[in-house]
C-alpha positions in Angstrom: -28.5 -27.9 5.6 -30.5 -24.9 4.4 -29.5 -23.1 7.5 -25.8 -23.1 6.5 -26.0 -22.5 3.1 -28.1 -19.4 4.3 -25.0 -18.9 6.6 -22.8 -19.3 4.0 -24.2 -17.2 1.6 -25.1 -13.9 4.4 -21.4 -14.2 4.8 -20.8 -14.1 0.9 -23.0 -11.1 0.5 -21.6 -8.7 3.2 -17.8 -9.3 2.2 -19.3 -8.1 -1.2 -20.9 -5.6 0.1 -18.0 -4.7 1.9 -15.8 -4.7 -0.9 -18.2 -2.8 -2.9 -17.8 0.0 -0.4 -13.8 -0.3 -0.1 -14.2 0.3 -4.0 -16.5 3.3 -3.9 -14.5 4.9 -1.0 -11.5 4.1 -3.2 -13.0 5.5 -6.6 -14.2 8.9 -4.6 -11.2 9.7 -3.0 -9.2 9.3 -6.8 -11.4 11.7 -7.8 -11.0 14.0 -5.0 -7.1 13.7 -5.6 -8.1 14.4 -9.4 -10.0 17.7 -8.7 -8.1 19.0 -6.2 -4.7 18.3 -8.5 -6.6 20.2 -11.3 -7.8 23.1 -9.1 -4.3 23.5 -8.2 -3.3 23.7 -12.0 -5.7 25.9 -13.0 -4.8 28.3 -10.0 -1.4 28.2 -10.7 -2.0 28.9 -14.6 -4.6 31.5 -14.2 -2.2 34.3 -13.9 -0.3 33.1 -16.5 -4.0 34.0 -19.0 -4.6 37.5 -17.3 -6.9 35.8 -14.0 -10.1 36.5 -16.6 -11.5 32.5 -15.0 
């Protein structure tokens, strides 16, 4: 009996961790996205305020 539950719950904890990591990889390539979007604005603007940034 105690063997399954430890079964059951070494199966619980690595699809959480699992998930955990989907959701970090997730959340760090939005950011990525993020920066690389604002990069792009600022490039594109910095002419625009005489390229002094």
């Amino acid at each position: 009996m105690a063997e399954a539950q430890d079964a059951l719950l070494d199966a619980r904890w690595a699809r959480l961790r699992q998930e955990l990591f989907q959701n970090a990889t997730t959340t760090l390539a939005s950011v990525g996205g993020l920066l690389a979007i604002t990069s792009g604005i600022a490039a594109t603007l910095q002419p625009l305020f005489g390229g002094g940034w």
